[in-house]
N, C-alpha and C positions, 0 to 999 in steps of 0.2 A: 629360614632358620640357619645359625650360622656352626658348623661341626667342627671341632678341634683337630687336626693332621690322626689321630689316633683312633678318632670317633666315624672315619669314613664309612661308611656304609658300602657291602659291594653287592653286588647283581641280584646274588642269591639269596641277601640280607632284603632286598626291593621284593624278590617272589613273594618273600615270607609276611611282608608288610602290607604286600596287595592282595593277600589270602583272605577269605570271611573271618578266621579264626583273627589273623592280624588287623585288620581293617576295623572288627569288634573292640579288643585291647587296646588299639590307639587312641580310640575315641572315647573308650569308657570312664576316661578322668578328662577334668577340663582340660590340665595342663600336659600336653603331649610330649611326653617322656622317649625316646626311639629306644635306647639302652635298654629299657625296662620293659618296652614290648617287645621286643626282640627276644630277651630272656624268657618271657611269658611264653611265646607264639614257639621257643624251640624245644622249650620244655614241657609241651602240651602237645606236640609234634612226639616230640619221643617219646614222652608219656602212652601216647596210641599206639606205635606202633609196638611197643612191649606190654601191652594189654593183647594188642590182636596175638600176641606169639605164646602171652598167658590160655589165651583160649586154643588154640593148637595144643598146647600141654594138656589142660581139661582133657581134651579130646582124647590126645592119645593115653592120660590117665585112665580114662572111664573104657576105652578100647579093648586095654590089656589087665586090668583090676588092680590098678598100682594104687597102694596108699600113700599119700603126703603128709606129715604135721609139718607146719611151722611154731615157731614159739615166737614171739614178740615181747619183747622184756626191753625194763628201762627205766629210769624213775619217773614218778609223774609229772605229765606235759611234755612227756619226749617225742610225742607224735607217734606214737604205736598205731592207735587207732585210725589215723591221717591214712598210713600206708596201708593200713587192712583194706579201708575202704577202698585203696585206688588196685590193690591188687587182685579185689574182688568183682571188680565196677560191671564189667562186661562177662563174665562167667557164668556157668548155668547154675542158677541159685538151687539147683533140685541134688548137686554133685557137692556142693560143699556146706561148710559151718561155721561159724565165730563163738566162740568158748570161753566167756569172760565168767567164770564161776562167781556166786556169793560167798558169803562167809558161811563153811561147812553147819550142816543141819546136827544136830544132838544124835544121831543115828550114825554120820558123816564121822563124827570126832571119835567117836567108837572103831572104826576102819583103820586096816592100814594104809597108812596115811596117801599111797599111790592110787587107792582104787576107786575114787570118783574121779578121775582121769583118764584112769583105763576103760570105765564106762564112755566116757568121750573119743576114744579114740575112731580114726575112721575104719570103714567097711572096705570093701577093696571098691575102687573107682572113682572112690572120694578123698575129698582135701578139707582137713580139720585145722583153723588158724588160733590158734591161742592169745586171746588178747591178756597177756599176765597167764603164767603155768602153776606147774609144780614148782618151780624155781620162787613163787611167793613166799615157802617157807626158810628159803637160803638169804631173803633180807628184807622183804619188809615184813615177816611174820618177827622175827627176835629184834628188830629195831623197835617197832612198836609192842613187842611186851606179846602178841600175841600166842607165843610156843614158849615151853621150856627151855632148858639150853640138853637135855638129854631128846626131847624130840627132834632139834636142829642137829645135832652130832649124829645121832639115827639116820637122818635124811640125808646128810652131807655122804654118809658110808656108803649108801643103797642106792643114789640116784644114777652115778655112770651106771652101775649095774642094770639099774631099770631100763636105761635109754637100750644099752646095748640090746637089751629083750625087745625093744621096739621094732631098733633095727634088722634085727635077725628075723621077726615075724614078715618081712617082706617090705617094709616101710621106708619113705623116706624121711629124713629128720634134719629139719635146717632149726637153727638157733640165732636170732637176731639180736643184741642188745641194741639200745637207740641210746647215746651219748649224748647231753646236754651238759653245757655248762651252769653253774649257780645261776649267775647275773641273769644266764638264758632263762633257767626255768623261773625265775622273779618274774620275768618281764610276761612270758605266759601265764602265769599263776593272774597279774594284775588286768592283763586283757581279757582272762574268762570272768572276771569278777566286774569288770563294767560293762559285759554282755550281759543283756538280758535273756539271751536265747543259748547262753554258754555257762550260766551261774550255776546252772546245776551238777554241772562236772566236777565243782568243789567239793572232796567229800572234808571227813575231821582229821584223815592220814591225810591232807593233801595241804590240809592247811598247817601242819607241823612238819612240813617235806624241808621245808630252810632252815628252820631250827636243827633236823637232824641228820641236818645235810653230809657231814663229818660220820655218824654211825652208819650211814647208806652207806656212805663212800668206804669204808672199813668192810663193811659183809660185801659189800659189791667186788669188792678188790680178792678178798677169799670164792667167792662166787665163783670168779672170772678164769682164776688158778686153778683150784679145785675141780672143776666140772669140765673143764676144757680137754674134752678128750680126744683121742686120735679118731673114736668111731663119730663123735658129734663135738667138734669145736663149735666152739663161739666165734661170732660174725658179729663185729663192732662196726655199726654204724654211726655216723659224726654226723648228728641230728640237728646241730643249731642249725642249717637250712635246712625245713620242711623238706622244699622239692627235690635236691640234692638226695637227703636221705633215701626218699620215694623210689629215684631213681635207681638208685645203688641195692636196692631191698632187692628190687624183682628183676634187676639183672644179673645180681645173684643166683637165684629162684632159679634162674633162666639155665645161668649156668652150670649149677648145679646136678639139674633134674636130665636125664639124659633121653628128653623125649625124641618123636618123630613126626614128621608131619605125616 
């Protein structure tokens, strides 16, 4: 195989290739790529070792009774869910939760509007992940018609206010958005629809997300101003790369959370 002056491979790029994890990826497509298993074998590399440093945090979460939310927000097919998973993979499933609420019950819409939330929050020693928050009704509740514009004005007033009460109870509070571009989220929208093991993820908001691409982008933009407070900013992640994001998510996390081994 012949490499371009640019493409040289050096010693520690051979470790990485003659590893199971690399020796797997090379061989896993007919045509033997090195660039593209390289990338696979170092971002699967680091992938673990910031999992094992997630589970040290577990640890010394559940130790000392620290609560964690994370929020996870973004438009649909940002890969929210990608990074939940990878940031939950190896955790003890007895200490945490994933929090993708339905659409509020007839009981639920009677409430003010924070408290099937607050029902969700975690206990002390546990880490509660938000796949979509309270923040549903800051853009995709009034893009799709589903609030009033006096419910969204209420909610925009009260929400710093509420996080702040999260914070103060002891908690920690990370806020993620995932950033996709248009073209990006087309091109996912058309891959989960020629899956047959991914079709399901289309819901009816999901299939009008291009059409209202422009009113996202408008409440998203007031969202991002609005809510971006000194006690909980926003943390934009640049989502067109899956792993790239992944990455960036839980070293965050990492950074963030001021555990101890």
């Amino acid at each position: 195989m012949n490499l371009d002056k640019e493409d040289k491979i050096t010693e520690k790029d051979l470790e990485l290739l003659n590893s199971k994890l690399g020796l797997r990826s090379l061989f896993a497509n007919k045509n033997i790529d090195l660039k593209k298993t390289l990338k696979e074998v170092k971002y699967e590399n680091r992938l673990r070792e910031l999992q094992e440093e997630l589970v040290k945090l577990q640890t010394w979460a559940i130790k000392n009774g620290k609560k964690i939310v994370i929020l996870f927000e973004g438009r649909d097919a940002a890969g929210k869910g990608g990074a939940i998973r990878r940031v939950t993979a190896h955790i003890n499933p007895r200490y945490f939760r994933v929090v993708a609420l339905n659409k509020p019950s007839e009981d639920e819409e009677g409430q003010w509007y924070f408290q099937r939330y607050v029902n969700k929050l975690p206990e002390p020693g546990k880490i509660v992940l938000f796949d979509r928050s309270w923040y549903n009704r800051a853009v995709v509740e009034p893009v799709n018609g589903f609030c009033s514009d006096e419910n969204y004005n209420i909610f925009m007033s009260q929400v710093n206010d509420f996080e702040k009460m999260i914070i103060q109870s002891n908690t920690y509070l990370i806020k993620f958005y995932f950033s996709i571009t248009k073209e990006e989220q087309e091109k996912r929208f058309t891959d989960i629809k020629k899956s047959d093991l991914k079709r399901w993820k289309m819901s009816a908001v999901d299939e009008r997300a291009q059409l209202l691409w422009d009113d996202y982008t408008k409440y998203k933009e007031v969202m991002l101003k609005e809510t971006n407070s000194e006690h909980a900013p926003w943390v934009i992640i640049e989502a067109n790369k899956k792993t790239i994001a992944r990455i960036q998510a839980i070293e965050h996390i990492l950074k963030t959370i001021p555990y101890k081994e």
